[in-house]
C-alpha positions as a Markdown table, in Angstrom:
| # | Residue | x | y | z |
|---|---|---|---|---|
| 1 | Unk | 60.3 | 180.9 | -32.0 |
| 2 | Unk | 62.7 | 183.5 | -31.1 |
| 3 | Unk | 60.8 | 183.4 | -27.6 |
| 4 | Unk | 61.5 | 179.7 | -27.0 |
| 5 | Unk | 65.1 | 179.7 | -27.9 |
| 6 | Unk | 65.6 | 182.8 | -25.1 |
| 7 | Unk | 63.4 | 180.5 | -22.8 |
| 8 | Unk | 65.7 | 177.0 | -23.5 |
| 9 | Unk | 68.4 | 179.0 | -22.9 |
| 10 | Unk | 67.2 | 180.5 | -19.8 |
| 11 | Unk | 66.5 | 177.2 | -18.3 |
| 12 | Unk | 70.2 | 175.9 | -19.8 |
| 13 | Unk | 72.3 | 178.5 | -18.1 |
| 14 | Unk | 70.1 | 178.5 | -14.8 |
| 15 | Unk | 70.3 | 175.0 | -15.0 |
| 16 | Unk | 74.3 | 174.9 | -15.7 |
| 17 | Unk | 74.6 | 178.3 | -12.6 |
| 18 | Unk | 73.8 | 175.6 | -9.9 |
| 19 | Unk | 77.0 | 173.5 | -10.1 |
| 20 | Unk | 79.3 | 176.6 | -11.4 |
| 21 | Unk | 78.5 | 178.5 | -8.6 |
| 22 | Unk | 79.0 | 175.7 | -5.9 |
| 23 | Unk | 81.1 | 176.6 | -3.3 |
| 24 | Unk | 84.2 | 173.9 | -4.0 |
| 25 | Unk | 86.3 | 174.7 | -0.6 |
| 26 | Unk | 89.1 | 173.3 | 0.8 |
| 27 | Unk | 89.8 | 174.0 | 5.1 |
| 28 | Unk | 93.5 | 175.7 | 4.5 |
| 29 | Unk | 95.9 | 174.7 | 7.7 |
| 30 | Unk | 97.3 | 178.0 | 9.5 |
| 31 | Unk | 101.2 | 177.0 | 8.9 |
| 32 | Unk | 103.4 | 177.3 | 11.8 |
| 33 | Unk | 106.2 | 180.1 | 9.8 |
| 34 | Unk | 105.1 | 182.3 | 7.4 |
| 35 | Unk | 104.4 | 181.2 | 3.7 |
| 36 | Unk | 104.9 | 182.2 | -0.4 |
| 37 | Unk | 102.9 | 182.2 | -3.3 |
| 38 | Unk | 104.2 | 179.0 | -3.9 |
| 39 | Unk | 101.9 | 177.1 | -1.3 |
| 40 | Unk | 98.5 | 178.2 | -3.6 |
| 41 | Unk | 99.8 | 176.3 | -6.3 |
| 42 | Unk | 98.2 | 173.1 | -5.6 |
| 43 | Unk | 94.7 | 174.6 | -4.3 |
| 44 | Unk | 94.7 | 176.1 | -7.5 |
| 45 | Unk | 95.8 | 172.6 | -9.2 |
| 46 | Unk | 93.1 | 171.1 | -7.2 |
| 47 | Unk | 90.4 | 173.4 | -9.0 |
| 48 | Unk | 89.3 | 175.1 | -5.4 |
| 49 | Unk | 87.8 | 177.6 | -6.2 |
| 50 | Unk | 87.3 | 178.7 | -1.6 |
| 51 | Unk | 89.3 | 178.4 | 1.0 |
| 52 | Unk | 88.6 | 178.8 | 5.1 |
| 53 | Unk | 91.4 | 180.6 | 6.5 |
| 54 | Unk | 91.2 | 179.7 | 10.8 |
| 55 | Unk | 92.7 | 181.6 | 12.6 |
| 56 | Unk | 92.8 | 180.4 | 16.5 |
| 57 | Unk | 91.9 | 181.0 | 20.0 |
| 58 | Unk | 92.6 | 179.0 | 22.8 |
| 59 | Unk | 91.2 | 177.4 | 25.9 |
| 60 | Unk | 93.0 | 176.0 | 29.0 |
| 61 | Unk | 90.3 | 173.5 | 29.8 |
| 62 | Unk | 86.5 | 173.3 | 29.1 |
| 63 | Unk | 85.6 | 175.8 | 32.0 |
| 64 | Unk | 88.0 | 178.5 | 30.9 |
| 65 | Unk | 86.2 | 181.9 | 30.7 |
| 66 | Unk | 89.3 | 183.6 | 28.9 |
| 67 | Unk | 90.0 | 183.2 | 25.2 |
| 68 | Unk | 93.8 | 183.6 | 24.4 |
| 69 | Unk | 94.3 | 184.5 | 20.6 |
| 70 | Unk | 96.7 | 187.0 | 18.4 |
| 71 | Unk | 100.1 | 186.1 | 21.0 |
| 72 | Unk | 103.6 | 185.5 | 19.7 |
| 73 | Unk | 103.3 | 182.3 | 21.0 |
| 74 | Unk | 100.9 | 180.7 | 18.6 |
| 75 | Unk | 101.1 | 179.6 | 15.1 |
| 76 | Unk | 102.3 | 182.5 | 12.4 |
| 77 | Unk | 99.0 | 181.2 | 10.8 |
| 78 | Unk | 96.7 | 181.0 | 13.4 |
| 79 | Unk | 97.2 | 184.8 | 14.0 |
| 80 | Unk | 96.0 | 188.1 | 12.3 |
| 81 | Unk | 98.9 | 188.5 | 10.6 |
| 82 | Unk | 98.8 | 185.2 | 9.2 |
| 83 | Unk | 95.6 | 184.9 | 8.6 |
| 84 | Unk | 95.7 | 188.3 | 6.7 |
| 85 | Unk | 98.1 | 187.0 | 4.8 |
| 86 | Unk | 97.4 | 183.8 | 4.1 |
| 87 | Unk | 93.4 | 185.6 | 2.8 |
| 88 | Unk | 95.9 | 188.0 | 0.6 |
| 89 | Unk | 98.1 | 185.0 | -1.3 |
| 90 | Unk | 94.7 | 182.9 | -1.9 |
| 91 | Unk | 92.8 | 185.7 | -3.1 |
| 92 | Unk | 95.9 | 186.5 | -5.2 |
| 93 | Unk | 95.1 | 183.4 | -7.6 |
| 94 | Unk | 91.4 | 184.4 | -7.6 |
| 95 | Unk | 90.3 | 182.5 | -4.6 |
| 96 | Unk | 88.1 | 183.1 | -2.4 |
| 97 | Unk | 87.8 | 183.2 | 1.4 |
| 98 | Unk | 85.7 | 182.0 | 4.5 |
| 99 | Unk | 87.5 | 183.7 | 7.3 |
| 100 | Unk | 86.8 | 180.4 | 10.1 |
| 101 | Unk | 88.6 | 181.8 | 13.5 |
| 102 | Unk | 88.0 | 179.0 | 15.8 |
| 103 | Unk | 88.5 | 177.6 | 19.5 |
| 104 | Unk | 91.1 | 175.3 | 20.5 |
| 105 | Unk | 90.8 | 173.6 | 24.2 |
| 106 | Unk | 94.0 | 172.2 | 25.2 |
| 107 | Unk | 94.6 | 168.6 | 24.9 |
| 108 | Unk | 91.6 | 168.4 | 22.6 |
| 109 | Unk | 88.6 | 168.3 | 24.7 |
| 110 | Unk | 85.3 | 168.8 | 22.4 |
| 111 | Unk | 84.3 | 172.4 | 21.8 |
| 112 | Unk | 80.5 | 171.5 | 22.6 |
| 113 | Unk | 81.1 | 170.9 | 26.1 |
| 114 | Unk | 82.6 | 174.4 | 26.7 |
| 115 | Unk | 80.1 | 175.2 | 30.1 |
| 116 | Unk | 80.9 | 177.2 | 32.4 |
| 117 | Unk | 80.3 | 177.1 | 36.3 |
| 118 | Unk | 78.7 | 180.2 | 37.2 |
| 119 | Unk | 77.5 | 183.6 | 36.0 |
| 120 | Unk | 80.2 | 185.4 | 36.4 |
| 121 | Unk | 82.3 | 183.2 | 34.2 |
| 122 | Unk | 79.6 | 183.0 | 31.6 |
| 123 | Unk | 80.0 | 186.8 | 31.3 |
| 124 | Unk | 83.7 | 186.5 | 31.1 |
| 125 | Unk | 83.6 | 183.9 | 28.5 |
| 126 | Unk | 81.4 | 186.0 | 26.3 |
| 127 | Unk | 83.6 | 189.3 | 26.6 |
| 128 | Unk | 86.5 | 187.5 | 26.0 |
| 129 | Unk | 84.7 | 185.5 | 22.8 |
| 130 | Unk | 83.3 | 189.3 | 21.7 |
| 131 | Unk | 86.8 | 190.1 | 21.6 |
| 132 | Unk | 88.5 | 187.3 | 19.5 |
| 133 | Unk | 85.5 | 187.8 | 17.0 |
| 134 | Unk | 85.1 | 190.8 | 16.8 |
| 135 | Unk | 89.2 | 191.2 | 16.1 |
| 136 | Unk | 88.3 | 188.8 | 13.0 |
| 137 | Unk | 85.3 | 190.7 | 11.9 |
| 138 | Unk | 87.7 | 193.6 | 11.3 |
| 139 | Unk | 89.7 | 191.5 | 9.3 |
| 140 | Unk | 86.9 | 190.3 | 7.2 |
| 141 | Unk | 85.7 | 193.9 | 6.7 |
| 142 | Unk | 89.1 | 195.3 | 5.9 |
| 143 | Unk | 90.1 | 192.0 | 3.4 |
| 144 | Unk | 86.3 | 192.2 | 1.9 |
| 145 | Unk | 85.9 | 188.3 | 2.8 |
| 146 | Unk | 82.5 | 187.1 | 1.2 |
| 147 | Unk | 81.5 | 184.6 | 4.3 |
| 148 | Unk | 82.8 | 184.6 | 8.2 |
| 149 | Unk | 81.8 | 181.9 | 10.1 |
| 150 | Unk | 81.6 | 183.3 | 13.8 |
| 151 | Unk | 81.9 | 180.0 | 15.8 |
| 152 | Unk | 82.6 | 176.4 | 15.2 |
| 153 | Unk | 81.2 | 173.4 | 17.0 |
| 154 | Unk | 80.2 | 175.4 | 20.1 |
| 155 | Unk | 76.5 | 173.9 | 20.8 |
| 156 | Unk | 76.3 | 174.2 | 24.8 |
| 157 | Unk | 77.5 | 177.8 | 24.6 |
| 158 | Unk | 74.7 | 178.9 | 22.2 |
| 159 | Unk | 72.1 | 176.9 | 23.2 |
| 160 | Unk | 72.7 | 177.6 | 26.4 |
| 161 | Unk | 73.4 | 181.5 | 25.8 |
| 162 | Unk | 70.8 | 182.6 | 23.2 |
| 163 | Unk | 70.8 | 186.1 | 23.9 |
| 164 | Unk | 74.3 | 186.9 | 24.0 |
| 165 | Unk | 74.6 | 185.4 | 20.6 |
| 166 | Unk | 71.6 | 187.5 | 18.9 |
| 167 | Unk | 73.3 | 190.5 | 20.1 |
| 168 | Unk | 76.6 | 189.2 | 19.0 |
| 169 | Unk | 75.5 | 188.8 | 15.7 |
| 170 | Unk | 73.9 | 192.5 | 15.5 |
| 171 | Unk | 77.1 | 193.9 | 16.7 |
| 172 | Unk | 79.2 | 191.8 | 14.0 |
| 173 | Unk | 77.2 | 193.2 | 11.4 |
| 174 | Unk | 77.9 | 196.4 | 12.5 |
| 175 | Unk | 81.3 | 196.0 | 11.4 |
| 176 | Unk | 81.2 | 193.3 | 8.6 |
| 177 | Unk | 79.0 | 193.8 | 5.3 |
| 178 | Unk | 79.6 | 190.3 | 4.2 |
| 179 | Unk | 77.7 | 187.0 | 4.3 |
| 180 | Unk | 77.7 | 185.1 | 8.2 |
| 181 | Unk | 77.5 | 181.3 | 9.2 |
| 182 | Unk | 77.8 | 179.7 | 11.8 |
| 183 | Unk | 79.7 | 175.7 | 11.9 |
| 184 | Unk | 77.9 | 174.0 | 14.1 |
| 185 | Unk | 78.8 | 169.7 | 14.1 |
| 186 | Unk | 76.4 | 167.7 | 12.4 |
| 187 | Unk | 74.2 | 166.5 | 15.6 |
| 188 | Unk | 73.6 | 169.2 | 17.0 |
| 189 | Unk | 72.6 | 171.6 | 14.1 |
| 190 | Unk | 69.1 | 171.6 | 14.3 |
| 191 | Unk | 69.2 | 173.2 | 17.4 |
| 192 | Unk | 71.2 | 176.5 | 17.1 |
| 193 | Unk | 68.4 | 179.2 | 17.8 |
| 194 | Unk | 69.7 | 181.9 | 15.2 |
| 195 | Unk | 69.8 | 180.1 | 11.8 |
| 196 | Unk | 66.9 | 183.1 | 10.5 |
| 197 | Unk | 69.9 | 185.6 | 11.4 |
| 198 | Unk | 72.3 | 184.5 | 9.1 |
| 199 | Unk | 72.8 | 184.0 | 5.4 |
| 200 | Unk | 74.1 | 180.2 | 5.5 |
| 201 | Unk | 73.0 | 177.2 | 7.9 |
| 202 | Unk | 76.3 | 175.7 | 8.3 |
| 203 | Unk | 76.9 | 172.5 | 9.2 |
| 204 | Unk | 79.9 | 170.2 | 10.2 |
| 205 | Unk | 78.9 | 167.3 | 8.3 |
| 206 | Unk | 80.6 | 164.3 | 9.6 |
| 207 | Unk | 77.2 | 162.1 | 9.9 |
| 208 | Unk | 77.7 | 158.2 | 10.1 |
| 209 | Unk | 76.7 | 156.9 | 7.0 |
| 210 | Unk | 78.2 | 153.3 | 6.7 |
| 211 | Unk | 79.2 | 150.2 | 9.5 |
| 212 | Unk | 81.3 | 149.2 | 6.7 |
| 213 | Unk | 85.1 | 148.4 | 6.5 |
| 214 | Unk | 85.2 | 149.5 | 2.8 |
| 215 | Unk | 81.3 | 150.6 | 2.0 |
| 216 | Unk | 80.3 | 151.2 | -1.7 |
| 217 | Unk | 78.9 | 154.6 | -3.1 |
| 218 | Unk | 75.2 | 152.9 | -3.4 |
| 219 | Unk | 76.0 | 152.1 | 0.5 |
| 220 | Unk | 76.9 | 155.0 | 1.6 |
| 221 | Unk | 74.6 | 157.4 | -0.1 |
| 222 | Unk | 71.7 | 154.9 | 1.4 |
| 223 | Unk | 73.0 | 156.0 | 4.6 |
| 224 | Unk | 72.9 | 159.9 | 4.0 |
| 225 | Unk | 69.1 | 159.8 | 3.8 |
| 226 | Unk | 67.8 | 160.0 | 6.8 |
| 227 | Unk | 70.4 | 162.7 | 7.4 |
| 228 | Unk | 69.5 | 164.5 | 4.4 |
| 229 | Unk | 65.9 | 164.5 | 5.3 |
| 230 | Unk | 66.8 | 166.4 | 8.4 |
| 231 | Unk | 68.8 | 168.8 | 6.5 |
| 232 | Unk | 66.2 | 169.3 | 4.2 |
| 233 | Unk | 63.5 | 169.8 | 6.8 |
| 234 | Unk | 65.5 | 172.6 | 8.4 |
| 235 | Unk | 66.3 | 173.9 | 5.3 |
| 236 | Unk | 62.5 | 174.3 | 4.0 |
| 237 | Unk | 62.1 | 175.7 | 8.0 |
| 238 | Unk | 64.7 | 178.5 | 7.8 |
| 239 | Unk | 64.3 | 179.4 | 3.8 |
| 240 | Unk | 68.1 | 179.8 | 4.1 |
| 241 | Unk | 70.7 | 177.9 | 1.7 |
| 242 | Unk | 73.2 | 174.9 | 3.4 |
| 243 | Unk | 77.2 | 175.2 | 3.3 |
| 244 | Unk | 79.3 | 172.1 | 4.8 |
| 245 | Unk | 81.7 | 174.7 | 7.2 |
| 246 | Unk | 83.3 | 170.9 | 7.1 |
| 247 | Unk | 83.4 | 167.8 | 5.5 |
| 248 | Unk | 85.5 | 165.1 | 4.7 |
| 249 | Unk | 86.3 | 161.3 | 5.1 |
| 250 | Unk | 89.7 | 159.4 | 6.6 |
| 251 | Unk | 91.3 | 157.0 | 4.3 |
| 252 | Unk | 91.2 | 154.2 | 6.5 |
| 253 | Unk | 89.0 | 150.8 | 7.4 |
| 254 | Unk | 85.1 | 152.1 | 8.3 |
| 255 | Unk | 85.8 | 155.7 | 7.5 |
| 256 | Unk | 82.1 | 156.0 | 7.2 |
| 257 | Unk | 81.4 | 154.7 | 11.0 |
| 258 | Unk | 82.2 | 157.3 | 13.2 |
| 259 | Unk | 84.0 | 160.2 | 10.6 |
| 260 | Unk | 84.4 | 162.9 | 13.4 |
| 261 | Unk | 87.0 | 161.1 | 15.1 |
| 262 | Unk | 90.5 | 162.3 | 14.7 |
| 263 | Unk | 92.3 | 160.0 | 17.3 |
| 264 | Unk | 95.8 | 158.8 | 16.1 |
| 265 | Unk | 94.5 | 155.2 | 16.2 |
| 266 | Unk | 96.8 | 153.2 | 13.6 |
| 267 | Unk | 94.4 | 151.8 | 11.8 |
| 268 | Unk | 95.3 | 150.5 | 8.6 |
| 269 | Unk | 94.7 | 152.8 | 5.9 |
| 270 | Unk | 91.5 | 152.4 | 3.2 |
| 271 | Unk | 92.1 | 154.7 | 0.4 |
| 272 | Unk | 89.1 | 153.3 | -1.6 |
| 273 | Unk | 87.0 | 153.9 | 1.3 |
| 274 | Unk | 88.2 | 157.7 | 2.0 |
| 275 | Unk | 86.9 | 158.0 | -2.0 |
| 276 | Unk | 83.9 | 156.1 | -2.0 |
| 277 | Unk | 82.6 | 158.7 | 1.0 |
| 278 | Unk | 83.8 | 161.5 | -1.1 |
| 279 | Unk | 82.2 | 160.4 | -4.4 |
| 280 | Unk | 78.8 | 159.5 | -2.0 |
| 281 | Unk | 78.3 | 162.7 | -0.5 |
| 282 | Unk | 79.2 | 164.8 | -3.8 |
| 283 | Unk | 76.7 | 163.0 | -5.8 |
| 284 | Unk | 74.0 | 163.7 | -3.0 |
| 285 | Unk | 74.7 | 167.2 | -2.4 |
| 286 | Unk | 76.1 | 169.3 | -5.2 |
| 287 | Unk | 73.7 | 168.6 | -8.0 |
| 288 | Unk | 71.0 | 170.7 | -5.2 |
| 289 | Unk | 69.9 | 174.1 | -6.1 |
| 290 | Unk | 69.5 | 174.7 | -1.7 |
| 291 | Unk | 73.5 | 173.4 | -1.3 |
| 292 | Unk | 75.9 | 175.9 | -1.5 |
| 293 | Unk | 79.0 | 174.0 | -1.5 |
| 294 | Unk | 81.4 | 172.8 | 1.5 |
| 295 | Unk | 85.2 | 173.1 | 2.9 |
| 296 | Unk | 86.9 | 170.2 | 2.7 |
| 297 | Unk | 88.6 | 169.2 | 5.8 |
| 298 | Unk | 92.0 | 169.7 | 5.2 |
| 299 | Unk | 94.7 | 171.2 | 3.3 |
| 300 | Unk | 98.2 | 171.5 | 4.6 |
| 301 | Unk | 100.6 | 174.6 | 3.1 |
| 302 | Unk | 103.7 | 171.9 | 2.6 |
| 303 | Unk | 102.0 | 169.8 | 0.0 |
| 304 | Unk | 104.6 | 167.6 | -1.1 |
| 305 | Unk | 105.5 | 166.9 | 2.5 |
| 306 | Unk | 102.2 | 165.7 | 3.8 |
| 307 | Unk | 99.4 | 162.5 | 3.2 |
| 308 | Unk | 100.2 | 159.9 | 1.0 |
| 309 | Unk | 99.2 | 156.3 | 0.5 |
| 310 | Unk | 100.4 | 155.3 | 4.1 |
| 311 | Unk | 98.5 | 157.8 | 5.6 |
| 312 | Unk | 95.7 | 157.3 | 7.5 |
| 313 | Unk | 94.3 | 160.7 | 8.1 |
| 314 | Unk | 92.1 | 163.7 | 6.5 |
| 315 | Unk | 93.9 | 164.8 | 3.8 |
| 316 | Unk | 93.3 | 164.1 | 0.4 |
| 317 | Unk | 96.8 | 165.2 | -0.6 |
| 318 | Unk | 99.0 | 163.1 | -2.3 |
| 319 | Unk | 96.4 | 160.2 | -2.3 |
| 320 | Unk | 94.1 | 159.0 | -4.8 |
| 321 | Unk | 91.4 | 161.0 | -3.2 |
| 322 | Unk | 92.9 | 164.5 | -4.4 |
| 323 | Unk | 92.8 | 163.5 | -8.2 |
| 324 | Unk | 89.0 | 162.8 | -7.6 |
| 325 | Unk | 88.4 | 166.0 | -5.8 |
| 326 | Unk | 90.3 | 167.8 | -8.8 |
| 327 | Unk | 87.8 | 165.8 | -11.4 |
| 328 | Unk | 84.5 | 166.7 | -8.9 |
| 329 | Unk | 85.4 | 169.8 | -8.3 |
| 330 | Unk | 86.1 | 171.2 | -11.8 |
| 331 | Unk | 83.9 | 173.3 | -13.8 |
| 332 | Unk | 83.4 | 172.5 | -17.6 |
C-alpha cells in the first residue's frame, strides 16, 4: 500500500512539474534612460516568472559586414550597462533571464536576408558578430544567466555559414556554462544545421494560423496543427526540448493572418482576437512535457504609459490580453 501511495504521488508531482516549471517569459524592451525597481513591478504582477533582456547591435543596410553595438549613442538599454542592469533589477524580484542580444538593420529590413557580397565581407561580418556575442557571453557568465540566445532571425547567415557557427558555438561555451538557443523565425527553423549543439530549439513562433477577421480558439488551434506537426517532427529528430525565443499576437482585425508583421498599418484594433490567439497557442503548447515555455513579445519598462484599448500593437499591457496572461501564466 505504502508503495502505491509513493507511486500516485510520484506520478502527481511529475505530472503537476510540467506546467510549474514552464518557462512563462515576457521579451522586456531595452528603455532608452536608465530605470528603477519600480519598472519590475508589473512583470511581477503579471506572474512572469522569465524575462529576455536584448541588448542590440546594428547594421547600416543588409550587406554591412560591421556590427556596431555597446556606443553612447544607442539606447541605455540596448547596451552592456543596461542590459547588466536591467538582468540585476529582474533577477532582484526572483526573475529569471534569457540574455537575447540581437541585430538591428536600419530602417527595418529583415534579419534573414543579411548576405553578404563576397568573401572578404563574409569574414568581416563574422569577426565583427564574434565580437558583439562574445561581449554578451561575458555578461551571461559574469550575471550567471540560465539561457543566451546567440542570434535571432538570422537564417541566410547560418545556413549559408555552417562552419563559422559550430565554431562559434564551441568558443561561446568556452566562456558561458549556461544553457544556449538560438531564435530562429518560424519558417525557416527546420533548417538551422546546429540544433544537436544546443540545449533549446528555439523558435520565433509567429506561424499563420487563421484568415480570420476575429477567429475563434477552436479556429485557431485547427490552424496550429500542421505547424505543430513540424515542430514535433524536429523535436523527436533533435531529442532536444522547444522554447518560443518569441511569440505573440496583435490586437487588431486578422491577427492570426500574417502575425510577424509589425508595419504601423492603422488597422482597427481587435482585442478579442489578440486573446483568442493567446488562449489558442497556450492551450496547445504548455500542457507538453517537450515545451519549455516562451517569451512573450513585448513588454515596455513605462507600463502605465504604453498599449491600451486603442492600441493596435504587441503589447498586452493595459489591454484585456494582460489580465489573461496573468490568469495563464500563474502557478497554483
Amino acid at each position: 500500500m505504502k508503495k502505491v501511495f509513493l507511486l500516485l504521488f510520484t506520478i502527481i508531482v511529475s505530472g503537476c512539474s510540467g506546467q510549474q516549471n514552464k518557462i512563462n517569459g515576457i521579451s522586456f524592451v531595452g528603455s532608452p534612460q536608465e530605470i528603477g525597481p519600480e519598472t519590475i513591478d508589473p512583470v511581477v504582477q503579471l506572474n512572469a516568472n522569465w524575462a529576455a533582456v536584448m541588448p542590440f547591435g546594428f547594421l547600416r543596410n543588409l550587406e554591412t559586414p560591421t556590427v556596431v553595438f555597446n556606443i553612447d549613442r544607442q539606447w541605455w538599454g540596448e547596451r552592456r550597462d543596461g542590459a547588466k542592469k536591467t538582468i540585476e533589477l529582474l533577477n532582484a524580484r526572483g526573475i529569471k533571464v534569457m540574455l537575447k542580444p540581437q541585430i538591428w538593420v536600419w530602417r527595418g529590413e529583415f534579419t534573414g536576408d543579411i548576405n553578404m557580397k563576397s568573401e572578404e565581407q563574409w569574414k568581416q561580418l563574422e569577426k565583427s558578430y564574434k565580437d558583439f556575442i562574445l561581449l554578451y557571453a561575458n555578461l551571461a557568465q559574469e550575471m550567471q544567466v540560465p539561457i543566451l540566445c546567440i542570434g535571432t532571425e538570422l537564417h541566410t547567415f547560418v545556413q549559408t555559414r555552417p562552419k563559422y557557427w559550430n565554431d562559434l558555438i564551441k568558443e561561446i561555451r568556452g566562456i558561458y556554462k549556461g544553457e544556449l538557443t538560438y531564435a530562429e523565425n518560424w519558417d525557416q527553423f527546420e533548417k538551422a544545421p546546429f540544433w544537436s549543439q544546443l540545449d533549446y530549439i528555439g523558435i520565433d513562433a509567429y506561424f499563420p494560423v487563421s484568415d480570420s477577421h476575429t477567429p475563434s480558439i477552436e479556429e485557431l488551434k485547427s490552424g496550429w496543427q500542421r505547424h505543430k506537426a513540424k515542430i514535433v517532427a524536429l523535436k523527436d529528430k533533435i531529442k532536444k526540448p522547444v522554447l518560443f525565443t518569441e511569440f505573440g499576437y496583435r490586437s487588431i482585425h486578422y491577427t492570426g493572418k500574417e502575425p510577424w508583421d509589425s508595419s504601423r498599418n492603422q488597422e482597427q484594433t481587435n482585442l478579442e482576437a489578440q486573446n483568442n490567439a493567446l488562449s489558442a497557442l497556450h492551450e496547445e503548447f504548455w500542457q507538453e512535457k517537450w515545451f519549455a515555455g516562451g517569451f512573450l513579445w513585448k513588454w515596455y519598462h513605462n507600463h502605465d504609459d504604453v498599449g491600451g484599448n486603442n492600441n493596435n500593437r504587441f503589447t498586452i499591457q493595459n489591454k484585456p490580453a494582460e489580465a489573461l496572461i496573468r490568469s495563464l501564466y500563474k502557478i497554483e
